[in-house]
BAFIMI-560509 format. One record per residue (C-alpha): residue in one letter; y, x, z. Coordinates in steps of 0.25 Angstrom, whole numbers, plus 5000, padded with zeros to 4 digits. Each point is the difference from the previous one (the first is absolute). Layout:
N
aYXZ ...
***
This chain:
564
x505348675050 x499750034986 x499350154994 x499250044989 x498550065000 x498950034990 x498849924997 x498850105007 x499250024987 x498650054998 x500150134990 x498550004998 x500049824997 x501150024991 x499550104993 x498649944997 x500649874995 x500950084991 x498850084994 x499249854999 x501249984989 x501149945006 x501650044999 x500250115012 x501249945005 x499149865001 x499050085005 x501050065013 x500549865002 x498549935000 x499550115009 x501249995009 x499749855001 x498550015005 x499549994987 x498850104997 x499149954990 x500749974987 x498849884998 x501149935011 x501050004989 x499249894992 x500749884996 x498949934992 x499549875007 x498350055001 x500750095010 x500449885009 x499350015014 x498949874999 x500249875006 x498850015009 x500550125007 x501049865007 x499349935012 x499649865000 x500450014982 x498749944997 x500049885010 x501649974995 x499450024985 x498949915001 x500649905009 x501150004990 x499149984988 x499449865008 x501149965002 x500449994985 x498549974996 x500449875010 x501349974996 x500750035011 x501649995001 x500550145005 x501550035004 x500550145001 x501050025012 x500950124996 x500850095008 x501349984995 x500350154995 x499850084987 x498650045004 x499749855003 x500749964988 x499250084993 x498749975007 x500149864998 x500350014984 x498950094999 x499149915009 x500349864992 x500050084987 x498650055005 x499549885005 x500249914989 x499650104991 x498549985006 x500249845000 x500549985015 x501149895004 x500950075005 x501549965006 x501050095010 x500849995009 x501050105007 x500749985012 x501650005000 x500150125011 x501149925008 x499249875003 x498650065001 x500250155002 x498750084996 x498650004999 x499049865000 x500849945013 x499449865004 x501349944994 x499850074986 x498449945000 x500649865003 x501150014989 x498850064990 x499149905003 x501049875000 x500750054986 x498750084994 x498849935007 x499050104997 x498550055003 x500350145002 x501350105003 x500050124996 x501050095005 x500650114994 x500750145006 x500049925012 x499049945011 x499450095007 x500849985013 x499949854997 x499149955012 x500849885002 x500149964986 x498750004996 x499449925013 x500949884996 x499550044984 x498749975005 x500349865010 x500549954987 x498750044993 x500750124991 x498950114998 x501050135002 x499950144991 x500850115004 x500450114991 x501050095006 x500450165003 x500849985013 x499650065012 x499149915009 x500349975014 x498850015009 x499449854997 x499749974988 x500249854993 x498649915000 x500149994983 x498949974992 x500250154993 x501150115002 x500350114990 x500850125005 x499950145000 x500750025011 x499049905009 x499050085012 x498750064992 x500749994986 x499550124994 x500849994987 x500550144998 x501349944996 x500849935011 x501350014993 x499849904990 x501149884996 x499849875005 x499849974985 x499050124997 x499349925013 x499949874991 x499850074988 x498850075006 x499549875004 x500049944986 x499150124994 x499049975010 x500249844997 x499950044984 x498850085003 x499349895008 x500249914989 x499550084990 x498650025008 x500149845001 x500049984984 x501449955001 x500550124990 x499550144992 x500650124999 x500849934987 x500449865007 x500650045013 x501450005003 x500750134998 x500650045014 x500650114993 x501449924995 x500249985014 x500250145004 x501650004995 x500149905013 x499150085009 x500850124997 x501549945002 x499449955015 x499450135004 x501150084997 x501149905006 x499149995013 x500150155001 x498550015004 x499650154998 x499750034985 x498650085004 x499250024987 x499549855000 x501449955001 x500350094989 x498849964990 x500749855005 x501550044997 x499650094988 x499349894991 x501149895004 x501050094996 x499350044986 x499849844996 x501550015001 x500450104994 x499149954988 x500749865001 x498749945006 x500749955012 x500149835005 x501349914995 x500550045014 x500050145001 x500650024987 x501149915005 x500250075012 x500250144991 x501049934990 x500849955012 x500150135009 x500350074987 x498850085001 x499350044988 x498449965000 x499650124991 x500350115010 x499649915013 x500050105012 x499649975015 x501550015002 x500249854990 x498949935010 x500650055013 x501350004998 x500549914987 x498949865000 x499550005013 x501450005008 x500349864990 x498549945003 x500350045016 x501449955000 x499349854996 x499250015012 x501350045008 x501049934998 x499249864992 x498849974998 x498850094995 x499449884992 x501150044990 x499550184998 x498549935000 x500549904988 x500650134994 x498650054999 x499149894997 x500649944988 x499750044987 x501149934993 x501150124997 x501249925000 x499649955014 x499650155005 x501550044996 x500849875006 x499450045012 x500250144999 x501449964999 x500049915013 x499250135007 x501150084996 x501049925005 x499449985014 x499850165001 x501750024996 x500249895013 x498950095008 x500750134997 x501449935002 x499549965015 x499250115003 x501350084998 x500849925009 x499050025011 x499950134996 x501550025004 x499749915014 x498950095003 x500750134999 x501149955009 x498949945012 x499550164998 x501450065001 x499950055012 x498550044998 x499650145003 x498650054994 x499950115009 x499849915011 x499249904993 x498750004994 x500049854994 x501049894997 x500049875001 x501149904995 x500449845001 x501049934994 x500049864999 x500649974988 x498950074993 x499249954988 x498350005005 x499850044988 x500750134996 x499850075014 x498950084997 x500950064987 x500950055012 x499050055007 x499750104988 x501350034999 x500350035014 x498750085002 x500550094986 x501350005007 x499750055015 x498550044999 x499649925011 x498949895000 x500949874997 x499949855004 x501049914996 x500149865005 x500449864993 x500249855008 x498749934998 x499849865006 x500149945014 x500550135006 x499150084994 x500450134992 x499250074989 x499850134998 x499850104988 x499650165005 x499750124989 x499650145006 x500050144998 x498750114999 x499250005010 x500449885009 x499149874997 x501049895001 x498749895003 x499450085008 x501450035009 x500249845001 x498649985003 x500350085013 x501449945003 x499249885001 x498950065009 x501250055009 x500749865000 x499149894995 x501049895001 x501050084992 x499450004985 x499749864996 x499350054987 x499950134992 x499350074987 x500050094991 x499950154994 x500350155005 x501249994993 x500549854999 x499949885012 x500449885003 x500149935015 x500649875006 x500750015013 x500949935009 x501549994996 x500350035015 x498750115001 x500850094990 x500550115010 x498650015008 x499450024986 x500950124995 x499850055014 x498449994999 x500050054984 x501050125004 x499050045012 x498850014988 x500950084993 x500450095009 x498450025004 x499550004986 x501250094993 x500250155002 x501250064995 x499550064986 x499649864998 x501449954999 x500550114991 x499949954984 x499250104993 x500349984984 x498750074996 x500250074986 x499050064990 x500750155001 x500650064988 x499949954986 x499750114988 x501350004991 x499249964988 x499749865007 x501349965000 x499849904989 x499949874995 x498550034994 x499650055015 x500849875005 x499149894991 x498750105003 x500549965017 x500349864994 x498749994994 x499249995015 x499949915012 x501050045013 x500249925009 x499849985017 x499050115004 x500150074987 x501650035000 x500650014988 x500450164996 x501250055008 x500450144997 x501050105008 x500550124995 x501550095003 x501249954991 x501450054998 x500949885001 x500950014988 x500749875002 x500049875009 x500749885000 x499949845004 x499649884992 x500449875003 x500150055015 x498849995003 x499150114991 x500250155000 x500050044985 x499650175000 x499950114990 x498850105005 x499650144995 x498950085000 x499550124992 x501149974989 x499749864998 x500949895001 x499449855005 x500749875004 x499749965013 x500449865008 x499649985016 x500149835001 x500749955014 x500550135004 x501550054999 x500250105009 x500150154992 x498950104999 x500550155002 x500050114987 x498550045003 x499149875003 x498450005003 x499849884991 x498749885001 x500049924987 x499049924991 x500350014985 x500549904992 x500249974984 x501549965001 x500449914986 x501450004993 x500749994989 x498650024994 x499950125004 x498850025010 x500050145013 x499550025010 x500749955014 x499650065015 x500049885009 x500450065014 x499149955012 x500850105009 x500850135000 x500150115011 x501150115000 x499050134995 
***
């Protein structure tokens, strides 16, 4: 199910980006990445894409800007993960900033389930009593939710980056690269780069009001260490705006120049700020944000990023943490459920899966999903009670089969299968019938089997080739360190031919390996894998800087081996 190939690369791009001054293994690894002009690689913030490149940015700016002239009340309604987390910090930060009433509210996912549903307008406006909502990385599928917003007198501004269904809701101004005639050459941006582009324009709008100079406006710049932790835990393509986005977030941190929050969420994950990496945001502090939203109640990750008070940034870091241990704790034991439903599972003769259990936990489904998807290499669903015999599901995906787009025609098929549906290429969520769940798996396998050949199902670890003896250091690790990788621009793997010197299991679960090449010893450990690798082994690995005892080298962490 599983092989090894090399990254095609353009000799001649590689080539020119090394001559225009950059390292020539960076050069390979850009030019192998689509990258072919080295002006791409800046990080510095004039190279941003401008705000007016986003349909409607003007009308939700000045709209914005007479609504705060007029002193309207304005509520943010968040999505309940990292990214809408961190939207909603960065649009209350934002908007107060530039003198706006603002509150928020964000829906607990097992009453209200996602988006501005009618239920979640009538709870915003009984607690929050409002002018305006403004929604953040959700509401563009939100037709319902925004005719009841407007029977109750609720003007309605929607900034999202989901994929729109064909109708569109009737609000007074919608913000989405990813909307029909958008021509933004960016359609990957982050909810929060979405609401973040919306407060330049806003700040600009201002300024040509009189409102602020050049030396009185806010500075939208301290809010990049928020943008940056939800675009990478979104996992929305890191194209070179995303980067610019990621790379100044991660610069403020590294300089200590991050909120009360974030630094709390480094001190408690054991991460050090100084050397944040892409790999911290996804995989350290937006897993404790997300587990709020999972398993609680997001209000809680959005507190985290709101106060400036550091003592109440790292109490709740503390109660994120917690919740996270309990979400791993139950995301393990359905984990283990999982595997037994599939233990009679055949890939061979499948081309998706799709699981229900009904002792699942809504909220820790779609970390299944991931899992099983790693596992099998199919396009996963996992399925969680919801209410009144409903059941909730959470789907990721694989290259090359648009999970959306694939419930969008089941539902075509069979229109009274799916009640609701949304998402991304890669990550969906849907509603069905408890009693439905067979016909569904039946329609969702038939899409598969049309949509997937058999390359398609086959895992391809791509690796960067061989890398030159003299890399093999921690100088050449900190230079790898020193760029922004992440989903569309992987991060370095390399692959090359080892003798095996030695092999053995840690904690039985790890391989612990010995590897030779050209005289040269290196230290090398493949993570959840224990069966052994013969005397010769075709080796994918990423380097890392392994401490201990004080003593820093360099470690090869193995992606996937092959006899050679």
């Amino acid at each position: 199910m599983t092989r090894i190939a090399t990254r095609p690369c353009s000799f001649r791009t590689s080539e020119m980006l090394r001559q225009s001054g950059i390292h020539p293994v960076l050069a390979r690894l850009y030019a192998s990445r689509g990258l072919t002009d080295a002006r791409e690689l800046s990080s510095e913030l004039g190279a941003l894409m401008a705000p007016n490149g986003l349909l409607h940015i003007g009308a939700a700016a000045v709209f914005l800007a007479d609504a705060i002239a007029a002193g309207k009340k304005i509520c943010i309604v968040a999505d309940y993960d990292c990214d809408g987390a961190t939207a909603c910090a960065v649009a209350l930060r934002g908007l107060r900033a530039m003198g706006a009433i603002v509150d928020f509210i964000v829906p607990n996912r097992f009453e209200y389930g996602y988006g501005l549903t009618p239920e979640i307008v009538a709870l915003t406006a009984r607690e929050k009593s409002p002018d305006i909502i403004v929604t953040v990385d959700n509401g563009i599928a939100s037709i319902d939710g925004v005719r009841e917003a407007t029977r109750l007198g609720i003007e309605v501004v929607i900034t999202d980056h989901h994929l729109p269904a064909d109708q569109l809701p009737e609000a007074a101004v919608i913000v989405n690269p990813n909307q029909p005639e958008c021509g933004f050459p960016s359609k990957h941006l982050a909810g929060v780069g979405v609401v973040f582009y919306v407060l330049l324009a806003l700040r600009a709008e201002m300024r040509s009001r009189g409102i602020f100079d050049a030396q009185s406006q806010p500075k939208l710049d301290n809010l990049l260490d928020l943008v940056a932790l939800g675009t990478v835990a979104d996992v929305v393509r890191l194209d070179s705006n995303n980067r610019i986005l990621v790379a100044q977030g991660l610069k403020r941190m590294r300089a200590g120049r991050m909120h009360a929050g974030v630094a709390a969420l480094f001190r408690v994950a054991a991460r050090e700020a100084r050397s944040a990496s892409p790999f911290d945001l996804g995989f350290a502090l937006g897993p404790r944000l997300n587990a709020a939203g999972r398993l609680d109640d997001m209000s809680l990750g959005i507190e985290c990023l709101i106060t400036d008070d550091e003592g109440r940034a790292w109490a709740i870091a503390q109660q994120l943490n917690e919740i996270n241990l309990k979400r791993r704790e139950i995301e393990a034991d359905m984990q283990d459920a999982a595997l037994l439903h599939l233990d009679d599972y055949q890939p061979s003769a499948s081309n998706t899966i799709s699981v229900f259990d009904a002792t699942w936990h809504q909220g820790v489904i779609g970390i299944v999903a991931s899992r099983l998807k790693e596992k099998f290499y199919r396009p996963t669903i996992t399925f969680a009670p919801g209410a009144d015999g409903w059941i909730k599901g959470s789907g990721r995906s694989i290259p090359g089969f648009h999970l959306r787009d694939a419930l969008d025609l089941v539902s075509k098929r069979a229109p009274s299968l799916i009640d609701k549906f949304g998402g991304h290429a890669m990550a969906a969520g849907l509603t069905i019938r408890a009693d439905a769940f067979d016909a569904f798996s039946e329609a969702f396998e038939a899409v598969g089997r049309a949509w997937l050949s058999a390359p398609q199902l086959e895992r391809i670890i791509e690796t960067d080739g061989p890398l030159e003896d003299a890399y093999y250091t921690t100088e050449f690790i900190d230079l790898m360190d020193g760029q922004v990788w992440g989903q569309g621009f992987a991060p370095p793997v390399f692959c090359d031919e080892f003798r095996v010197v030695s092999q053995r299991i840690l904690k039985e679960r790890h391989l612990k390996l010995q590897l030779e090449r050209n005289g040269q010893r290196y230290d090398a450990i493949w993570f959840g894998h224990t069966a052994s690798v013969g005397e010769r082994a075709r080796v994918a690995f990423r380097l890392d800087a392994n401490e201990y005892n004080g003593v820093t080298r360099v470690q090869l962490m193995v992606e996937h081996a092959e006899p050679a």
